[in-house]
N, C-alpha and C positions, 0 to 999 in steps of 0.2 A: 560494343557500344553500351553506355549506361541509359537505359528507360525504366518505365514505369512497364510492364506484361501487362498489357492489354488484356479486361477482363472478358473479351470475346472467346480467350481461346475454351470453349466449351469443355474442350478433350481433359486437359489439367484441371479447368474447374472439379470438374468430375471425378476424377483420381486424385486429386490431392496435388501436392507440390514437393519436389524433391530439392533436400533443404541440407546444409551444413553445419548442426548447430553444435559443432564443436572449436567453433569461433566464436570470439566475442566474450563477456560477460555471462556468468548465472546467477541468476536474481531469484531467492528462495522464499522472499514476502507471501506471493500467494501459495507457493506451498503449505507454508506454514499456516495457513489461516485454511486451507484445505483439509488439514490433518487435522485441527482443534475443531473444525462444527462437526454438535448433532445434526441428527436432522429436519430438526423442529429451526434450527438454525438458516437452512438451505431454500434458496427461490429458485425457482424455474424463469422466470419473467421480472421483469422491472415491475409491471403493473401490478404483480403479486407485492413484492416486494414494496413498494410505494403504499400499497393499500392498506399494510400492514403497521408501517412506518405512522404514517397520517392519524390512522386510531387510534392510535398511542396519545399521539400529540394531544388531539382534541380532547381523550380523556384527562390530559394531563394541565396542571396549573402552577404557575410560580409566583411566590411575594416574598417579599427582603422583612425579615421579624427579628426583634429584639434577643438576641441570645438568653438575656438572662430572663427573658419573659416564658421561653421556653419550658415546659413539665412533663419530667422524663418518671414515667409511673412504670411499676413492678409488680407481680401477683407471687406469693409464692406457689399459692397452686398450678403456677404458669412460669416455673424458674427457666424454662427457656427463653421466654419471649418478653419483650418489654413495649411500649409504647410511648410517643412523643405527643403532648397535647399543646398544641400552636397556637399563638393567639391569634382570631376570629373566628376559629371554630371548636366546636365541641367536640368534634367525630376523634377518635383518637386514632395515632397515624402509625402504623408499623413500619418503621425503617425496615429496607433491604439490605442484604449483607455487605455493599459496596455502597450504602449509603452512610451506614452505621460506619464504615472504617473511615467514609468521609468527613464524619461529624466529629469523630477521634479524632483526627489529624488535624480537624481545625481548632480545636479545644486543646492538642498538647496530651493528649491522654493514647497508651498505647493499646493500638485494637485487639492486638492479638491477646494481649494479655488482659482487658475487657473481656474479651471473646470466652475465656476460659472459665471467668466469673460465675456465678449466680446471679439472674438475673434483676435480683432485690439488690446485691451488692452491685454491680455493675452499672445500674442504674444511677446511684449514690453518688458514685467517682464523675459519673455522667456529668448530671445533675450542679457537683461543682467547676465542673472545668466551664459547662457555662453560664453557670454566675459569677466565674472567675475571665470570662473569654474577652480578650482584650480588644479586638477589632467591634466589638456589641452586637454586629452584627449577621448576621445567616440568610442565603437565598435559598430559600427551600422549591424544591422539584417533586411536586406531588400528584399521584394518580390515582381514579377512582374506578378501580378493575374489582369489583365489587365488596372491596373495600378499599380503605385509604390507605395508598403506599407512600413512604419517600423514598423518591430513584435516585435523586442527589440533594447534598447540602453541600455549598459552596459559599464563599468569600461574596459579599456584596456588589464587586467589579464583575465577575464570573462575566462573560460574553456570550452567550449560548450562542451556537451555529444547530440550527433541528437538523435532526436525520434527512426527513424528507424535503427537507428545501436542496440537500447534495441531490438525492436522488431526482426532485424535478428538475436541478441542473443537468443531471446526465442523461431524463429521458428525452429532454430537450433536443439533444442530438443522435441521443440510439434507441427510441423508440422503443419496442419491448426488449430491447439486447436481444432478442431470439431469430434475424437475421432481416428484420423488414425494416431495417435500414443496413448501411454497411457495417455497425459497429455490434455486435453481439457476443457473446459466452465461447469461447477459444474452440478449437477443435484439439486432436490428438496428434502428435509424432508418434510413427513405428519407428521402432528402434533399428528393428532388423532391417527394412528397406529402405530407412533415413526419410519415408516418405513424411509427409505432415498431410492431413487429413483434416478439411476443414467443417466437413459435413458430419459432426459426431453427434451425434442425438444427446440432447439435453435432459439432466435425470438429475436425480438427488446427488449420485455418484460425481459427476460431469461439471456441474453448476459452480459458478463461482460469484455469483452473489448471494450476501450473506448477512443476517441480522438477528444480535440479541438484544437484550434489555436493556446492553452496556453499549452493545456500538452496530454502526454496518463497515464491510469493505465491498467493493465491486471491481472485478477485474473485468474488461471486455478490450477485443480487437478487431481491429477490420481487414482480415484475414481470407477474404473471396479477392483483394484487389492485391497480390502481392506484389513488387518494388526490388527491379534486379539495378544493383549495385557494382555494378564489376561481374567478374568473372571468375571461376574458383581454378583451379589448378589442373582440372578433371577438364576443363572450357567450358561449364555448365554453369548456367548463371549462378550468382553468388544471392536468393533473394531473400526477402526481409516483409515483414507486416508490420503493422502501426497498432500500437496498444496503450492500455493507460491504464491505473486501477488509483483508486480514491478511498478514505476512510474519513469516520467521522465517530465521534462520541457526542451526545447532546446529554451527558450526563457526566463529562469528566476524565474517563475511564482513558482516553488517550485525545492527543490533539486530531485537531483536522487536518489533509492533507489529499494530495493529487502527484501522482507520478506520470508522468509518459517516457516514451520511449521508441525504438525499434527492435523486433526480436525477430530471431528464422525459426523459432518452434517454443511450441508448450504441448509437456510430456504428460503422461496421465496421472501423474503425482502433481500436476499443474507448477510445476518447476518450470521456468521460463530459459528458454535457450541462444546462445548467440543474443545477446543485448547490447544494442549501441547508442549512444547519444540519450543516458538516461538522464531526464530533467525532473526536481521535486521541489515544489510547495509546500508548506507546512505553514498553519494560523494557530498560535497559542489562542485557547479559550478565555482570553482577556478583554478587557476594555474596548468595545467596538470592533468586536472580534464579527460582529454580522454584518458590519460595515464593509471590514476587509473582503471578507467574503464577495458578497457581491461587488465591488469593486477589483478585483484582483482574480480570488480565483476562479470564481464562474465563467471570467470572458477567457482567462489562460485557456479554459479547459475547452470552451469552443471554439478558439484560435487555433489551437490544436487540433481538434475534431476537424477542422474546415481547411486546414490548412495542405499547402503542394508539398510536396517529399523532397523537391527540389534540390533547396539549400542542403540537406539530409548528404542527399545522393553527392553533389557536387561536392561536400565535404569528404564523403568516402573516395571519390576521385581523384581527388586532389590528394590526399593519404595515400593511394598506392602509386601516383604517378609522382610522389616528391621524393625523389631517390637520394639519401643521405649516408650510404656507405657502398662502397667499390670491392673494399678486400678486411682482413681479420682486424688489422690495426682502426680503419676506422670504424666498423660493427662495436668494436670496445672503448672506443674513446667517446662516440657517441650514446654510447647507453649509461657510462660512466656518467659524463656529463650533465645524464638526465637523471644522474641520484641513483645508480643501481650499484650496489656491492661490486665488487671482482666476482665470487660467487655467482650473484643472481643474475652477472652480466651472462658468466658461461652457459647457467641454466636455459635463459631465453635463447639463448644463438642457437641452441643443440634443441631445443623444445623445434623450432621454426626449421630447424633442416631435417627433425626428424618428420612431422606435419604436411611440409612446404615440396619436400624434396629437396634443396633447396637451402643457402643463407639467405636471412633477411638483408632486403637492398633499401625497398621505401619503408617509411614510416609507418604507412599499414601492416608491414609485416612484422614491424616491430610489435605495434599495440597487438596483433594477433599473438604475438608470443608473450606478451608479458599478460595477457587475460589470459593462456592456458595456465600459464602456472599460475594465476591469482586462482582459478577454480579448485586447483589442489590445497592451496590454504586451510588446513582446518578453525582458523583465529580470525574472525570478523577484520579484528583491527588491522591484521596482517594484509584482508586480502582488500579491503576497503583501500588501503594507502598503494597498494598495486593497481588498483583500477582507476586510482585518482591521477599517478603517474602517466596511464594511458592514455586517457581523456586530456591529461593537460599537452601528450605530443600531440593529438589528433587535431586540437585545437590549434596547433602550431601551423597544422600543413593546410589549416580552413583559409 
């Protein structure tokens, strides 16, 4: 029978959960955001995080200024550095290295090869791309961290979404992430016991909230309440936790954006395992870009937070009780049908009875084989058009 595991059962709380996550999708996002922070980068808590976020802001200020008003000064005693003198004030502003490439790019001038410059000549080239800059005008992004930085220069429309307005959307629902609500910083799968482990102490190592000068991401799941789906092959429940991770730049550096989903583990490379029914948002930093935001994605993301597994689960049911092939001819006609090679059709059959035991009969055991092989994909594109194939059968048997 498909339920939700009651989170009475103490025993399992306490040991962990024994999980499958050689099904389903692997999603390597927060890996990869794993592997790139220091750990000046790394929170332990939202509240750190958030505290962090805020200071920033407050030290920081934006105004829209006349490009060509702009005065890009040079020292030779100082050929590294250069300075921007803005109009209303005196204080002279040193661009940051992702500010300086943003202010190239909008002038038409290549940074890198600025970058290479002396700072007297660099300056120069500066200097006329914006008395030359055709839009006139620049939003500048400036902070006084004891002196004056610019963090971005942007187009006049620019839309800023702040760091911490994502962050007080998400503590809104997960409180410090650190488990005083259900939503907190993942635990570990052992590999060797398949067990998942939800109680992992939270460390610089562990943490997957994250913030630099350019952006935050935060992954958290609610991972004490796990959600059996079916039943695996072994007769052990098949289960799943609810997860979401978000990003934002308030300086440019990437758009905004909110992912959810279902997964049955995250590995200590924070590699996410067995992923199903991934949903994502994304707000270009445009025109009423903090508009959308609070209209759009802040309630998604509490829609989500708040919402039953239900429709989830009955969708996974509905996938292994919609039975669409009997014997070999139709196993191949329907995978054809659904866009797969002769090739990739044999692949899946033979992936699924090698796994399964087994041919695939329903449609879940289809998408179960065509995500194994999407994992072996070394080529995004490759394995992205395989997990969109999936997704669009599963949606078939909702």
């Amino acid at each position: 029978m498909t339920q939700i595991v009651m989170a009475a059962d103490t025993r399992d709380r306490r040991s962990g959960y024994k999980v499958d996550a050689s099904r389903g999708e692997r999603v390597g996002r927060v890996s990869s955001e794993w592997h790139s922070r220091p750990d000046d980068e790394r929170y332990l808590s939202l509240a750190d995080l958030h505290a962090s976020v805020v200071t920033r802001t407050e030290r920081s200020r934006t105004r829209t200024v006349e490009s060509s008003a702009i005065r890009v000064e040079a020292s030779n005693n100082d050929p590294e550095r250069l300075r921007l003198i803005v109009p209303g004030s005196d204080t002279p502003i040193a661009p940051t290295n992702w500010s300086f490439g943003q202010l190239s790019s909008l002038v038409g001038a290549p940074a890198s090869y600025l970058r290479e410059l002396p700072a007297p000549l660099a300056a120069i080239n500066l200097q006329y791309g914006l008395a030359a800059h055709r839009s006139e005008q620049i939003k500048t992004y400036e902070i006084d961290d004891g002196r004056t930085e610019l963090r971005a220069a942007t187009g006049p429309d620019y839309g800023r979404i702040f760091d911490h307005q994502l962050v007080e959307s998400v503590r809104r629902i997960a409180g410090n992430g650190t488990g005083d609500t259900r939503w907190k910083v993942p635990g570990v799968l052992d590999w060797g016991t398949g067990m998942y482990n939800p109680h992992t102490e939270i460390s610089k190592e562990t943490t997957t909230l994250y913030a630099s000068d350019r952006d935050i991401f935060l992954f958290l799941v609610d991972d004490l309440n796990p959600i059996e789906a079916g039943r695996l092959p072994s007769g052990e429940p098949d289960l799943y936790f609810r997860g979401f991770y978000c990003w934002n730049s308030e300086v440019g550096a990437r758009t905004f954006g909110i992912a959810s989903f279902y997964l049955r583990a995250v590995c200590q490379n924070r590699n996410l395992w067995g992923v199903e029914d991934f949903q994502q948002i994304t707000i270009r930093h445009s025109k009423l870009a903090d508009f959308r935001f609070a209209r759009e994605a802040a309630p998604a993301l509490t829609r989500f937070a708040n919402s039953s597994p239900q429709p989830f689960i009955t969708s996974i049911r509905s996938a292994r009780e919609t039975i669409v092939a009997r014997n070999d001819d139709d196993r191949s006609d329907f995978l054809r049908k659904a866009g797969f090679s002769k090739a990739e059709t044999g692949k899946i059959i033979e992936t699924v009875l090698r796994e399964e035991g087994r041919p695939p009969v329903s449609i879940f055991d289809f998408v179960q084989g065509i995500t194994a092989i999407a994992r072996s994909r070394p080529h995004q594109d490759a394995r992205l058009d395989l997990e969109a194939k999936a997704k669009r059968l599963l949606e078939k048997a909702a």
